[in-house]
KETIPA-425418 format. One record per residue (C-alpha): x, y, z; residue in three letters; residue number from 0. Coordinates in pm, whole numbers. Layout:
! residues N
+--------+--------+--------+------+------+
:     px :     py :     pz : resn : resi :
+--------+--------+--------+------+------+
:      X :      Y :      Z :  Ala :  NUM :
...
+--------+--------+--------+------+------+
//
This chain:
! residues 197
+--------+--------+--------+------+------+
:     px :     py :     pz : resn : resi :
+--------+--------+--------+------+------+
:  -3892 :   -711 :  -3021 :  Unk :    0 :
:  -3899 :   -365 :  -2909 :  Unk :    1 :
:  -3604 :   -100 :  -2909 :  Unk :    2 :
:  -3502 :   -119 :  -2529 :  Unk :    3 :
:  -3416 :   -504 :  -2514 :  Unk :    4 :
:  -3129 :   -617 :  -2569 :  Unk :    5 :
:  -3061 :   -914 :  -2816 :  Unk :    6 :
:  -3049 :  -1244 :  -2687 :  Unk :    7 :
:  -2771 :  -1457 :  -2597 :  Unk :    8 :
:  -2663 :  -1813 :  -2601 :  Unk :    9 :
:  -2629 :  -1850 :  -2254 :  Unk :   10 :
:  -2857 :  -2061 :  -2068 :  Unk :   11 :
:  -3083 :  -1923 :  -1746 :  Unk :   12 :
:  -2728 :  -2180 :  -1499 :  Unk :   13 :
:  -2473 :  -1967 :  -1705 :  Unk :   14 :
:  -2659 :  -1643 :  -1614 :  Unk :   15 :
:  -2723 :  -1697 :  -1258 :  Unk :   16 :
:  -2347 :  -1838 :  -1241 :  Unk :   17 :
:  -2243 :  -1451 :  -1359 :  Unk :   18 :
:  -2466 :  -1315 :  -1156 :  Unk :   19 :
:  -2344 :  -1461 :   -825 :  Unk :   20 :
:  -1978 :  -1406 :   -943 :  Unk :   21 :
:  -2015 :  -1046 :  -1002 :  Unk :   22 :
:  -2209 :  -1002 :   -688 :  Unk :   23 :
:  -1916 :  -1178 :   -470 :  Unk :   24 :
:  -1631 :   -978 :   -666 :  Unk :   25 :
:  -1829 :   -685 :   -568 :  Unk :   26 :
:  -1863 :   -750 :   -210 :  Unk :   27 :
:  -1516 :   -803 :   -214 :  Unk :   28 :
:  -1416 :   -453 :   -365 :  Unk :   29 :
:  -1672 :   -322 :   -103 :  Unk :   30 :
:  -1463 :   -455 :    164 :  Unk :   31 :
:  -1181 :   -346 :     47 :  Unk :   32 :
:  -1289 :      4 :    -41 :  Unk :   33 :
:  -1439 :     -1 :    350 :  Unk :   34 :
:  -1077 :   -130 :    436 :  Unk :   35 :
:   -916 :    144 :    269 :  Unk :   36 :
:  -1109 :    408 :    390 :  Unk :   37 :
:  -1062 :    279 :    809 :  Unk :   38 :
:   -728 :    342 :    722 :  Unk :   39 :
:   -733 :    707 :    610 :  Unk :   40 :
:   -954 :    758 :    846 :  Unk :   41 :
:   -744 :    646 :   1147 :  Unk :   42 :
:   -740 :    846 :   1502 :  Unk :   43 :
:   -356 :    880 :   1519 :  Unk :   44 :
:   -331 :   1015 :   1179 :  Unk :   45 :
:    -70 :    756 :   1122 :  Unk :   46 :
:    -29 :    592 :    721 :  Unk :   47 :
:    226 :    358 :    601 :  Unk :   48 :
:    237 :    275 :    267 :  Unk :   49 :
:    289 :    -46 :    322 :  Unk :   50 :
:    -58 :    -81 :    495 :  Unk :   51 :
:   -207 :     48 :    165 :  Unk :   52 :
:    -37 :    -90 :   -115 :  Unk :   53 :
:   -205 :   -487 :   -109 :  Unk :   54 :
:   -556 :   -307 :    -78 :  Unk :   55 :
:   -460 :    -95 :   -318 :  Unk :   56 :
:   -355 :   -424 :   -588 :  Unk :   57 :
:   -668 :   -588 :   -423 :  Unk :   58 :
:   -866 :   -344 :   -557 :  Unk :   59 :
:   -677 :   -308 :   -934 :  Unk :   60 :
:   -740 :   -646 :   -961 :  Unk :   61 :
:  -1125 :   -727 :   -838 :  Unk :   62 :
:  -1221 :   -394 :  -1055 :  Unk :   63 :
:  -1028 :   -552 :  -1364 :  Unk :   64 :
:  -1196 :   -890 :  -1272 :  Unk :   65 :
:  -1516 :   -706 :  -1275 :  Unk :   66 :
:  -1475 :   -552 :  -1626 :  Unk :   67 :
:  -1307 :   -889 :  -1763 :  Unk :   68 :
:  -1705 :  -1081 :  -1641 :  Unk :   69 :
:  -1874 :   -773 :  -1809 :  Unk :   70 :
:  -1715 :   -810 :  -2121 :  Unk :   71 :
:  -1713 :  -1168 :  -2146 :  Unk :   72 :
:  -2116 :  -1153 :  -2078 :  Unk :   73 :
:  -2359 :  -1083 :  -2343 :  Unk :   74 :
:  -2581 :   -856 :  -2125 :  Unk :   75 :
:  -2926 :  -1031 :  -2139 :  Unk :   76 :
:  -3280 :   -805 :  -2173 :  Unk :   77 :
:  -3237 :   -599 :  -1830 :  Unk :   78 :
:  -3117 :   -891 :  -1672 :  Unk :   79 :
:  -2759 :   -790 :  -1611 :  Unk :   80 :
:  -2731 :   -432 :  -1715 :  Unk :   81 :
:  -2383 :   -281 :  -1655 :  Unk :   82 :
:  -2551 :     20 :  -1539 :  Unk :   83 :
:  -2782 :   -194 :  -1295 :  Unk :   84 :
:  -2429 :   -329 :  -1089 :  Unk :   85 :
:  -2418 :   -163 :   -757 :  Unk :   86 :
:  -2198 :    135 :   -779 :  Unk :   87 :
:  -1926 :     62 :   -552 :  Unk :   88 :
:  -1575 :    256 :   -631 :  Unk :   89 :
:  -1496 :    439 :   -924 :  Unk :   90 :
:  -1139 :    535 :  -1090 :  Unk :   91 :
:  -1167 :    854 :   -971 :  Unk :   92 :
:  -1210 :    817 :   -594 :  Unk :   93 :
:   -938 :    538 :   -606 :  Unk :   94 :
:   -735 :    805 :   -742 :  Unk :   95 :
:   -859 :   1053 :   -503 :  Unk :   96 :
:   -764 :    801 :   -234 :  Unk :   97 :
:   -400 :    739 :   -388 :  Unk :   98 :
:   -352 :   1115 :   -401 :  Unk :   99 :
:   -438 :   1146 :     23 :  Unk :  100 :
:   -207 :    823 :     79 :  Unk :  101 :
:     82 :   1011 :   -131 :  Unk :  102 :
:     30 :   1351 :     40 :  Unk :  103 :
:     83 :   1170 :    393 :  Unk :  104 :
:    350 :    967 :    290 :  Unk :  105 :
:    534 :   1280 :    166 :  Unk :  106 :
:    467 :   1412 :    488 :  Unk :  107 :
:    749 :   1199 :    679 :  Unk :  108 :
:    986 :   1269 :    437 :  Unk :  109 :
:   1288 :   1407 :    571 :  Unk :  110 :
:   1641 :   1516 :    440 :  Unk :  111 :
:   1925 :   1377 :    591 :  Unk :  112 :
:   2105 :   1597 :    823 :  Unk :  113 :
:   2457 :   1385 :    795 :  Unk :  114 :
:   2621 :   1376 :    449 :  Unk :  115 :
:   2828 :   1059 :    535 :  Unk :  116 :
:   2934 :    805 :    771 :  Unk :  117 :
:   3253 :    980 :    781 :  Unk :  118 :
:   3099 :   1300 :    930 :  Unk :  119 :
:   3027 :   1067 :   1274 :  Unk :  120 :
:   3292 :    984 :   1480 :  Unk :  121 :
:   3376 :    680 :   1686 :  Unk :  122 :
:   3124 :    381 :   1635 :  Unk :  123 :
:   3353 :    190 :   1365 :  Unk :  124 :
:   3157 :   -163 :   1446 :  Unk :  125 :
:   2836 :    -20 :   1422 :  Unk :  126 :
:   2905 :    196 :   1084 :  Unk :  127 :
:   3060 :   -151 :    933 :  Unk :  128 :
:   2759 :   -336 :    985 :  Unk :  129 :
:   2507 :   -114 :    911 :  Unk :  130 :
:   2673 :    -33 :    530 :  Unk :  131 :
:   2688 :   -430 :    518 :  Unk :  132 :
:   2366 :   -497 :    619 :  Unk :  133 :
:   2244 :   -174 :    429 :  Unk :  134 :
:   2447 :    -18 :    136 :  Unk :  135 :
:   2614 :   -327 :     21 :  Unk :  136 :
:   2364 :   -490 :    -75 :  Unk :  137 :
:   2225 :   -232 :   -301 :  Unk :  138 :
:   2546 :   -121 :   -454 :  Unk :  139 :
:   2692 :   -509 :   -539 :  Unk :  140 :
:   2382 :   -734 :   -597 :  Unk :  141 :
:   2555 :   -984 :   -669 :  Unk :  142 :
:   2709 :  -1103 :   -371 :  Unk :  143 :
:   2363 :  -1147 :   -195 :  Unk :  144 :
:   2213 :  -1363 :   -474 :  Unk :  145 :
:   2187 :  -1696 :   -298 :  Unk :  146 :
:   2175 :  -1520 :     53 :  Unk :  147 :
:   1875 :  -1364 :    219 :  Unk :  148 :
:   1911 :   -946 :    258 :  Unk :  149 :
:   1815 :   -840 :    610 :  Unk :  150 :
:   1547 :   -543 :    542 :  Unk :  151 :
:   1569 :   -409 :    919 :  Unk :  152 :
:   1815 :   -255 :   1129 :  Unk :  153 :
:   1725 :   -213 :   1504 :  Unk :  154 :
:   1890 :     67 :   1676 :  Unk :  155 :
:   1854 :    166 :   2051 :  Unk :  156 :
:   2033 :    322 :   2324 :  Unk :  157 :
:   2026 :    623 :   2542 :  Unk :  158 :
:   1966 :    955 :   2396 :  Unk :  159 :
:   2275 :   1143 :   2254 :  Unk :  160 :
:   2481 :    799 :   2138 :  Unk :  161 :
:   2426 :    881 :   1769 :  Unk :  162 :
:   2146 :    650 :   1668 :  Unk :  163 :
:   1966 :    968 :   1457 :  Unk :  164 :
:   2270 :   1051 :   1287 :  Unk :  165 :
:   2406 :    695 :   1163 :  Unk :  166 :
:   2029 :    678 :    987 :  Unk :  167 :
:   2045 :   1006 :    843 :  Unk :  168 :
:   2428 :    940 :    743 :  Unk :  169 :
:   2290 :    596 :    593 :  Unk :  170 :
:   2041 :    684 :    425 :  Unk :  171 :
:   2247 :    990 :    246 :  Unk :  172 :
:   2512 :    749 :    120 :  Unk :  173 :
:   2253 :    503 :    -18 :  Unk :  174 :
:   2088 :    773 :   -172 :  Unk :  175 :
:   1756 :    620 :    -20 :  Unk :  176 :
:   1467 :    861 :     83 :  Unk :  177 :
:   1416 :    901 :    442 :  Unk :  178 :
:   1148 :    849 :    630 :  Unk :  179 :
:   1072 :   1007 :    983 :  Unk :  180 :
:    815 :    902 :   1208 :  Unk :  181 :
:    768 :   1050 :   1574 :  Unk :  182 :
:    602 :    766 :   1824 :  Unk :  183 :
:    379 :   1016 :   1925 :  Unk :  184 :
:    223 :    964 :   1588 :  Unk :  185 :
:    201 :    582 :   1696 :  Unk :  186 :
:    168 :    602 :   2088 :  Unk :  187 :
:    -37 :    767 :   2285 :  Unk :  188 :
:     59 :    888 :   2637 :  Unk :  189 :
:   -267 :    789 :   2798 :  Unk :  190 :
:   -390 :    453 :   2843 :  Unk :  191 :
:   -598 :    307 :   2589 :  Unk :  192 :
:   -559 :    579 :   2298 :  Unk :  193 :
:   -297 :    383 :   2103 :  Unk :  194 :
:   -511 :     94 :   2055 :  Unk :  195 :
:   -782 :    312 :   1889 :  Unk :  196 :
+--------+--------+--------+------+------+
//
């Protein structure tokens, strides 16, 4: 036996192929991902949520865990399934390269809130109730909500100057949550066609 082959195993020419074709799928699907991941950073708006990101992002953890899990589980037969013969698709450091863009632009929006509390805003006493039920409540007591589903949006619209801006930025200041502001130019386009890009 010479130097450069690699002992051999007791798995049988099925159990082989059987890796091979697993690894092979698990790696198309981190390519697709990766290609996913990339469309998105890449967008013509220049718009990122980070909710767009984080499943690819846990898709990705998981196939690349999946695909050292198989590796390790193999005993790598003579050449036949080197590690270092697996298509290199992604590698720690560009994911982190990646997570590092998708923070940046998501730190972007960040805004401070320009109202300290709801009691800064006149007027609106309906609107003010609801919103801290709907919104503060159920982060500060829990436990009233436990067998009841939270609502996780609040729609607000009107015509300019009603106070719409300042109930979010006095909201968000007394639930000490961060706030995020997004203009819908970032979104929409003025011209027709451009936002669907």
């Amino acid at each position: 036996m010479s130097a450069n082959k690699a002992s051999p195993t007791n798995l049988s020419e099925n159990e082989i192929s059987q890796h091979e074709q697993d690894l092979q799928m698990i790696l198309q699907e981190i390519q697709t991902c990766y290609s996913r991941i990339v469309g998105i950073l890449h967008r013509e708006d220049g718009f990122y949520a980070k909710w767009d990101l984080e499943p690819l992002e846990e898709q990705m953890e998981h196939l690349t865990a999946l695909v050292n899990q198989k590796l390790d589980a193999i005993k790598l037969q003579g050449g036949k399934l080197e590690k270092d013969n697996l298509p290199h698709i992604t590698s720690q450091k560009t994911l982190s390269k990646e997570k590092e863009d998708i923070e940046r632009i998501i730190k972007q929006t960040i805004e401070i809130p320009r109202v300290s509390s709801m009691e800064d805003i006149a007027g609106l006493w309906e609107v003010k109730k609801v919103m801290r039920s709907f919104a503060i409540l159920p982060r500060s007591q829990p436990q009233l909500y436990v067998n009841h589903k939270v609502c996780n949006s609040i729609l607000l619209f009107g015509p300019p100057g009603t106070g719409k801006t300042r109930l979010v930025h006095a909201l968000a200041s007394e639930a000490k949550a961060v706030l995020h502001c997004i203009n819908s130019s970032n979104i929409l386009s003025s011209y027709v066609g451009e936002s669907e890009r």
